[in-house]
C-alpha positions as CSV (number, residue, x, y, z in Angstrom):
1,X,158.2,-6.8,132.0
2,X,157.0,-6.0,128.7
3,X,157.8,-8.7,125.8
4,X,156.6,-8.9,122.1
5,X,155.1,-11.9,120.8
6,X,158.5,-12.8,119.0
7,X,160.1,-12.4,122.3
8,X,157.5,-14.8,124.5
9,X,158.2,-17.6,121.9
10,X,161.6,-17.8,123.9
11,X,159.7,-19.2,127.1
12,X,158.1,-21.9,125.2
13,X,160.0,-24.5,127.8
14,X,162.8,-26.0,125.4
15,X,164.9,-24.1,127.1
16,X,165.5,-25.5,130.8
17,X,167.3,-22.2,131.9
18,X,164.3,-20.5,130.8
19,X,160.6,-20.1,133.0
20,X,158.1,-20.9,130.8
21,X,155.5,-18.5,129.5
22,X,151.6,-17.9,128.6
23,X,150.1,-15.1,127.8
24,X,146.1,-14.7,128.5
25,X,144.4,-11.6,126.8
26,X,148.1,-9.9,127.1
27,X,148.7,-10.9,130.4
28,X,151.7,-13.1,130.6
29,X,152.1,-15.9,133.2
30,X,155.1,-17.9,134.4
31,X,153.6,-21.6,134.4
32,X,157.1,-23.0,135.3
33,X,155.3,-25.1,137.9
34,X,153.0,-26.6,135.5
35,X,156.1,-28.3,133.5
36,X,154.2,-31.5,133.2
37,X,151.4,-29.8,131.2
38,X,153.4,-27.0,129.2
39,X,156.7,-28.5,128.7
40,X,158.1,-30.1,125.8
41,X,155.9,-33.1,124.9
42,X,152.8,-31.8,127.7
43,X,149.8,-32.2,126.8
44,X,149.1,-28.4,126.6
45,X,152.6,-27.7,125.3
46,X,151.1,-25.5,122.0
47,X,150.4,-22.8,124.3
48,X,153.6,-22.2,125.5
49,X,155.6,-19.6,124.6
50,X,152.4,-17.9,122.9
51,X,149.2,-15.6,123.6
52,X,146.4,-18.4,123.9
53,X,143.1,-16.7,124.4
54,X,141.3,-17.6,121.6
55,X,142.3,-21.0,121.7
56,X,141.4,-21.4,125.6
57,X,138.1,-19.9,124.9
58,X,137.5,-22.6,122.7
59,X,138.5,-25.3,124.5
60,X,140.8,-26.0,121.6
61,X,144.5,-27.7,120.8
62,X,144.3,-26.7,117.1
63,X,147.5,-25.2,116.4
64,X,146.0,-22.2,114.0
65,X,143.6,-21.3,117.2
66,X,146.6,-20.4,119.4
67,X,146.2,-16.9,119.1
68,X,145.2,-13.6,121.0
69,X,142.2,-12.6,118.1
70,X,138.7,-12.5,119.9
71,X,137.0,-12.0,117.3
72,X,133.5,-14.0,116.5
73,X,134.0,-15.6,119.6
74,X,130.5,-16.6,121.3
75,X,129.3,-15.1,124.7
76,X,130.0,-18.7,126.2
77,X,133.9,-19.0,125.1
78,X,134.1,-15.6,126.7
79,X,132.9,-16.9,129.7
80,X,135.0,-19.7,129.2
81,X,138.2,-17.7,128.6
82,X,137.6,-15.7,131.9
83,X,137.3,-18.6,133.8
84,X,140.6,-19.3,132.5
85,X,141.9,-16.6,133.2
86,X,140.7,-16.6,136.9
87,X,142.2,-20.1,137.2
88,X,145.4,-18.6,135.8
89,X,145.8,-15.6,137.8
90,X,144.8,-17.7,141.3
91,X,147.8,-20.3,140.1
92,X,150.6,-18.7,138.5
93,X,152.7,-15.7,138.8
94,X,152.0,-12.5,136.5
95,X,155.1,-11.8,135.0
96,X,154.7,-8.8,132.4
97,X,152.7,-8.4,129.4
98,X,152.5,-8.5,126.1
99,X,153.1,-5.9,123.9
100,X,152.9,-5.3,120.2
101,X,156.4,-3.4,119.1
């Protein structure tokens, strides 16, 4: 399934009928089973619903870093972002990717 970045803000988890959605470097994962952590009120819950590779890379909640630019980011938050994304892709369903329209 592809879905735009206006689209993906649909599976941000507010809506219980409704998986719940991250996208890594384009790649978007159903996290459904990580509720707890994505969900309304989670404690990773500003990546829901959004591409967050720049902000994983960085180990970082800040809103403005939620975002697919990897731009300026350091060797080591690459590193950090793919071991993300390995975690990711061994926990959670692919479900599509992102696309920009």
């Amino acid at each position: 399934m592809d879905l735009t970045a206006d689209q993906l803000k649909n599976y941000d988890g507010s809506d219980d009928n409704k998986p719940i959605y991250i996208s890594i470097r384009g790649v978007v994962f159903d996290v459904s089973t990580g509720k707890s952590f994505y969900g309304p009120g989670g404690a990773y819950d500003v990546f829901s619903g959004r591409e967050a590779s720049r902000a994983l890379a960085k180990m970082s909640k800040n809103e403005e870093e939620v975002s697919g630019d990897l731009d300026g980011l350091t060797e080591k938050e690459m590193g950090v972002l793919e071991d993300w994304e390995k975690k990711f892709r061994a926990k959670y369903p692919v479900v599509g990717r992102l696309v920009v329209p």
